[in-house]
N, C-alpha and C positions, 0 to 999 in steps of 0.2 A: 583090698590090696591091688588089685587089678586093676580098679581105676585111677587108684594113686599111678601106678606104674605108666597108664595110658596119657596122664597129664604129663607127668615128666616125661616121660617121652614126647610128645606134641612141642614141651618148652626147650626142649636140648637146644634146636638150632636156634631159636631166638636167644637164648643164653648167648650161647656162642657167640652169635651176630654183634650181639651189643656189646662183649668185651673187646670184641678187635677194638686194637689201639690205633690210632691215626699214626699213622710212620712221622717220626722224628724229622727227616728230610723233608716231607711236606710243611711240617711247624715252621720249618729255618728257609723256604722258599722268599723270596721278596715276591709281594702278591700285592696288588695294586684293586682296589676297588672305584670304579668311575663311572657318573655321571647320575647317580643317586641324588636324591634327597638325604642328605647327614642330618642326625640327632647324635649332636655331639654328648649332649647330656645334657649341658650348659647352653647350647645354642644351634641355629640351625645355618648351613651351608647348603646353599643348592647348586646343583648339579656339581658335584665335592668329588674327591677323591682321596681313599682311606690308605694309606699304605703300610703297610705291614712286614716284620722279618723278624725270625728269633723266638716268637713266641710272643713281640712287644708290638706299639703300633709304632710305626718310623714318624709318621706325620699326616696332619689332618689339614686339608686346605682346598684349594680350586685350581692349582697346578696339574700339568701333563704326568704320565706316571710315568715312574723310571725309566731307564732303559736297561731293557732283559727281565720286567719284571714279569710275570702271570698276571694277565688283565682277567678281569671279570667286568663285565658288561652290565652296571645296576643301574641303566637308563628307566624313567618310570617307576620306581620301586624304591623304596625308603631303609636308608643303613641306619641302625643305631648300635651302641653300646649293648652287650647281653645286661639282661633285669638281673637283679638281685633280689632273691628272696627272706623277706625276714620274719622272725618268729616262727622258724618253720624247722619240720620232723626231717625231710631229706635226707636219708641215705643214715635216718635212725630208726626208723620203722618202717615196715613194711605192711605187715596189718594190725590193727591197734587190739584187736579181740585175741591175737593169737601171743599169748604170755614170748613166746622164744623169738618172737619176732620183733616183738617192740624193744630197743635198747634207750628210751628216751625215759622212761619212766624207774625209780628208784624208792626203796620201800626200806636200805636199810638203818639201824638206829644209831649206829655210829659217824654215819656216811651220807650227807646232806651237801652242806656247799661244796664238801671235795669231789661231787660228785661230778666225773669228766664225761659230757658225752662222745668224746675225740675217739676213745676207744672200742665204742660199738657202730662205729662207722661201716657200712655197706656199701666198696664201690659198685660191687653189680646189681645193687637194687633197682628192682622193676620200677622203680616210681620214679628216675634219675633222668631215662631220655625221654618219658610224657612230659616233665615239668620243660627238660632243653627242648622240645618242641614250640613251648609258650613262649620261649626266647628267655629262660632261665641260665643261667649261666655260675650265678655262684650263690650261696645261702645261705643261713644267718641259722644254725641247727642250736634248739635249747631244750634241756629237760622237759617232759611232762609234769605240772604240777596245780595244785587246787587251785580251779577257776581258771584256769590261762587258755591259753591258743596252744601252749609250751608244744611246740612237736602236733598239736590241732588234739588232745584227748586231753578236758577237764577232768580232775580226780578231786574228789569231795574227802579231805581227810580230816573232816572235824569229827569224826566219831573217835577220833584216834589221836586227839589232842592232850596235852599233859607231856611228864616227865618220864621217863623210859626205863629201860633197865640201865643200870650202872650211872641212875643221875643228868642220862643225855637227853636232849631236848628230840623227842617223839612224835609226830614228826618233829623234821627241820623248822624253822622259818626260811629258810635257803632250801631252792630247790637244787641247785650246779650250777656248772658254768656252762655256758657258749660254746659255739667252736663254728668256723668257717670253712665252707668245702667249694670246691670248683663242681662241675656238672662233668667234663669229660670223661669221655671213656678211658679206662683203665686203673688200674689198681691200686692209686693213692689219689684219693681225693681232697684229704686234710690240707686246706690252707694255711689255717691257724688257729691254735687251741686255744682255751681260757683266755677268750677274748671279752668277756661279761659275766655275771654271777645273777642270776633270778631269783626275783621272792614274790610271791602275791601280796596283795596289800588287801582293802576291801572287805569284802566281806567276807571272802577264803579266807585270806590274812587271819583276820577276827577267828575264824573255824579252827584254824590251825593253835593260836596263840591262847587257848579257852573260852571262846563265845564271845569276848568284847573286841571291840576296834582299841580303846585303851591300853588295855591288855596288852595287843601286840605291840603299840609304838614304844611301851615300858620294856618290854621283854627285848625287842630289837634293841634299844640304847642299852641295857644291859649284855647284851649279847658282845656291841662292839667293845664295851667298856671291857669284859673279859681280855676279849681279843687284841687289844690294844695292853692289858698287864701282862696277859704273855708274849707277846712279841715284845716288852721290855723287859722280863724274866726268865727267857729259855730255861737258864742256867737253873736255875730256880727251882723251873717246872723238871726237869730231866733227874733233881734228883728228890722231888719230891717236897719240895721244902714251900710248893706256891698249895692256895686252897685251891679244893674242890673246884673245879670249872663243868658249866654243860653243857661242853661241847667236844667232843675225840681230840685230839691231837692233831687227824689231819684237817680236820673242818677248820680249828685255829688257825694254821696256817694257810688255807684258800682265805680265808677270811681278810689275814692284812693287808695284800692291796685293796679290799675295798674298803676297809677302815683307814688308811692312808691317802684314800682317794685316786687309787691309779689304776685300778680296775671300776668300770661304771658297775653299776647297781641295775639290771632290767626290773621294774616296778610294773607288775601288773595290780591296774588300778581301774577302777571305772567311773565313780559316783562326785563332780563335782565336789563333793565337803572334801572327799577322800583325797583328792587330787592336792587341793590347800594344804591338809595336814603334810601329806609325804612332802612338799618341796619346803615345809616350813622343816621337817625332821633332817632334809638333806642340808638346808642352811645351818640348822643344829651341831652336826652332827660331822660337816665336812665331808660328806661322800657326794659322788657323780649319781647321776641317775640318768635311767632312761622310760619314760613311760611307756607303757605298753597299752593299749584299750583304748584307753582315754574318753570313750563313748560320750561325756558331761563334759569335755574338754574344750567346748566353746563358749563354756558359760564363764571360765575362767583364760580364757585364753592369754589377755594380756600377762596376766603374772605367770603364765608358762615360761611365754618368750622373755620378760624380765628377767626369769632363774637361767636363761639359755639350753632348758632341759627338751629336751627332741624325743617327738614322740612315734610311737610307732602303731599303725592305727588301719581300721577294719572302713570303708568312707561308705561303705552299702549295708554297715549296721544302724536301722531306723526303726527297730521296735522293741518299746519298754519292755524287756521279758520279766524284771522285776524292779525293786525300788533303787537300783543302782542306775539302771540305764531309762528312767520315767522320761529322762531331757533327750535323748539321746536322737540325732537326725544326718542328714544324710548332705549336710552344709557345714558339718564336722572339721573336715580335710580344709574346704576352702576358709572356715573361718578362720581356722588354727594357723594355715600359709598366710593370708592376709595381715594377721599378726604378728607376723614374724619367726613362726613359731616352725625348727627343721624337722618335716616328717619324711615318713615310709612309711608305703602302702603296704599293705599285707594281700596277701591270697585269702582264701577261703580254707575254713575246716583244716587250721593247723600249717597248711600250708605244704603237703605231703598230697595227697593223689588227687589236690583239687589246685595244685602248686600255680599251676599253667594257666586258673584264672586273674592270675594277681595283674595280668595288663588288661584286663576286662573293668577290672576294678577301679585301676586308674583313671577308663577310659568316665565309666559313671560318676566320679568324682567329680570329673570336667564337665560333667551335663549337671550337674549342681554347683557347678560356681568357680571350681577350681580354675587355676589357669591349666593350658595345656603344656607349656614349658614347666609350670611347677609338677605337671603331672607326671611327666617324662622324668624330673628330677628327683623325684618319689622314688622310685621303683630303679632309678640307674646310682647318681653321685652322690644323693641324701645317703644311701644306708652305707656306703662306701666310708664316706665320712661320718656319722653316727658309730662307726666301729675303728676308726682312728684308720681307715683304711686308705685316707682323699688320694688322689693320682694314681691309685697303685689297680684298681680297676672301676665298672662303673661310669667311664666317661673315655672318652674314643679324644686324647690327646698322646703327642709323641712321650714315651716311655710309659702308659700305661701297658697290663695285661691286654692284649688283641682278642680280649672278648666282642666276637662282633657278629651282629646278625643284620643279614638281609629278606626283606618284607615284602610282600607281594602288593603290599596298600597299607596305610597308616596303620603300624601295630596297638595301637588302642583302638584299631575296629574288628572285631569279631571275626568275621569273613577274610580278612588277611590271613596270608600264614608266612613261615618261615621260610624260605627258601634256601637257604645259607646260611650254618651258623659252625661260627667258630671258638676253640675257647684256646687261649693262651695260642694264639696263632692256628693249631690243628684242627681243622674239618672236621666237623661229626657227620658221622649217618644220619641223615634225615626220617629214623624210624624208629620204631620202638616193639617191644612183645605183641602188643595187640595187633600193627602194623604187618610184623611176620607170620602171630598164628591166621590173621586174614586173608595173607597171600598165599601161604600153606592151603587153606582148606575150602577159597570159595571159585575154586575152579575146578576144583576136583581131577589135578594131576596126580602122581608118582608120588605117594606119602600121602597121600588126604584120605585114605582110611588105613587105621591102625592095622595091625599082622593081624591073622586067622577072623579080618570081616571082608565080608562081600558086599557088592549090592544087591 
């Protein structure tokens, strides 16, 4: 107990630190960035100037900045758009071992695709300003589920496959839906919820659906087929008068926009064959898709970009761990861009407290093949767009979010860091818990030993 009491005490003032809100009147300043290197998203302006007010960006170009406005001086130093993180736990887990900490993960029988992660959102999660330090800025949060990145913790729930109590499918074949958050400081981070629905595919798929790959593309066509007789039966179903279905009531209804096609489908998939079947089943079947893995994704690349399904993808995954990923290399990103084919980089391990390598990622992609403007467009305007989000952030033109960070040297080089980073116009602290309990305790001032210690 004593030591519980000594850590939270040590974390108070970092808590603290990291909720203060950027004052409103700084977001609505007119603030002018000049003489930088722009990464617009789309393209590069040098010696640019960014200008900002409101929360949005006013305009992007090579002009003088306003008059009255707040100069900042990014002579030498590189502006882009904040990264977007996709496939990632942010601000839904905190630690993946500790049960009350993880809201990303869902176990129950009734409660599968309606599963919302929107409402176990954490704006003061510690993991929120390390990833804004990487030049995150907004993120792409999806349930935890078998075989995925989903939130960065695979769960194996093929021992738990079959039909449930009261006839429901045990697990899901749906893990939930999406939801998108901003990184800023303070107490609502939710962008926009049920922005996507998740399912594995693969060899989890197969786990979940009874041991075959078969199995589950039968069980999924049946599934929408339900979902599409009740969404023309309500009436029906409400007084009883439709059959048995295996699915709750609310999973039915998360369900019809992706049977209708107006919510995509996130597909985690890996294995080449796997890849062919799911966009043959999305031709089938009229839903959107969006890959997730895709690790065999260049053996099929053309017919990706043929289906226009964008994928979203790990470019420093290059070893076979099993017979899904035997192809699997690190020429992935660049073969799948060269193709035609719209991706997003992902971060590492889920994308949660390794969130802040996801422009490292980019950068390695570009040392095997990628271009460096598709690599900047990975990680900014691809995922912007992949979630029906284009202009609205992800890319530093006039009326986007004024997501903007400035860089000490090319953000896809390591040894850069952040110097400036804003989201929806407002300044963050450049710090994080580990930043404070560091400053706290390696000088050993006033507080750097707990009450009743000496030296």
């Amino acid at each position: 107990m004593r030591l519980k009491s000594l850590i939270l005490g040590a974390a108070i003032p970092a808590i603290l630190g990291m909720a203060a809100v950027a004052s409103p009147a700084l977001a609505q300043t007119l603030t002018a960035i000049t003489g930088g290197r722009v990464l617009t998203g789309t393209s590069v302006i040098e010696n640019g100037t960014v200008v900002i007010q409101n929360g949005r960006v006013v305009s992007v170009g090579t002009g003088a900045a306003p008059t009255g406005a707040r100069i900042i001086d990014a002579r030498g130093k590189v502006v882009s758009p904040g990264f977007v993180a996709v496939d990632s736990g942010l601000g839904g887990s905190e630690i993946s071992s500790v049960n009350g900490s993880d809201d990303l993960s869902n176990g129950a029988n009734s409660i599968s695709a309606s599963f919302d992660v929107s409402y176990g959102l954490d704006p003061w999660s510690f993991t929120l300003p390390v990833a804004r330090l990487g030049g995150i800025t907004r993120a792409i949060v999806v349930p935890s589920h078998a075989g995925g990145g989903g939130g960065g913790h695979a769960h194996d729930d093929s021992d738990f496959a079959g039909v449930g109590d009261g006839g429901l499918q045990s697990p899901g074949l749906f893990a939930g839906q999406a939801a998108i958050i901003h990184l800023a400081a303070g107490t609502d981070i939710l962008v926009k919820a049920r922005v996507a629905m998740v399912a594995p595919f693969g060899e989890a798929g197969a786990g979940i659906a009874g041991g075959a790959r078969g199995a589950q593309f039968t069980q999924f066509k049946e599934t929408l087929a339900e979902v599409r007789l009740y969404a023309r039966n309500r009436a029906a179903y409400d007084r009883a008068g439709l059959r048995d279905l295996s699915l709750s009531r609310a999973d039915l209804e998360a369900l019809i926009p992706v049977a209708n096609g107006t919510m995509p489908l996130i597909v985690t998939v890996r294995r080449a064959a796997d890849i062919q079947q799911v966009l043959r089943l999305a031709r089938e079947e009229g839903v959107r898709i969006i890959l997730d893995g895709a690790e065999e994704g260049w053996l099929v690349a053309d017919q990706i970009a043929a289906a226009s399904v964008p994928v979203l993808l790990n470019p420093i995954s290059n070893l076979p761990g099993n017979l899904e990923t035997r192809a699997t290399r690190m020429q992935n990103a660049a073969v799948l861009d060269a193709a035609g084919v719209v991706i997003a980089i992902k971060g590492n391990e889920g994308s949660i407290h390794r969130a802040r390598e996801t422009r490292y990622n980019a950068g390695n992609a570009v040392s095997h093949g990628l271009s460096y403007e598709s690599a900047i467009e990975a990680i900014t305007v691809n995922p912007a767009r992949i979630f029906g989000m284009a202009g609205q952030f992800g890319e530093l033109r006039a009326g986007a979010a004024a997501d903007v960070v400035i860089w000490s040297g090319d953000p896809l080089e390591p040894l850069s860091n952040a110097e400036a980073i804003f989201i929806g116009g407002a300044e963050q602290a450049p710090t994080s818990r580990q930043f404070l309990l560091r400053d706290r305790y390696r000088d050993g001032g006033e507080g750097a030993m707990p009450p009743a210690y000496s030296r």
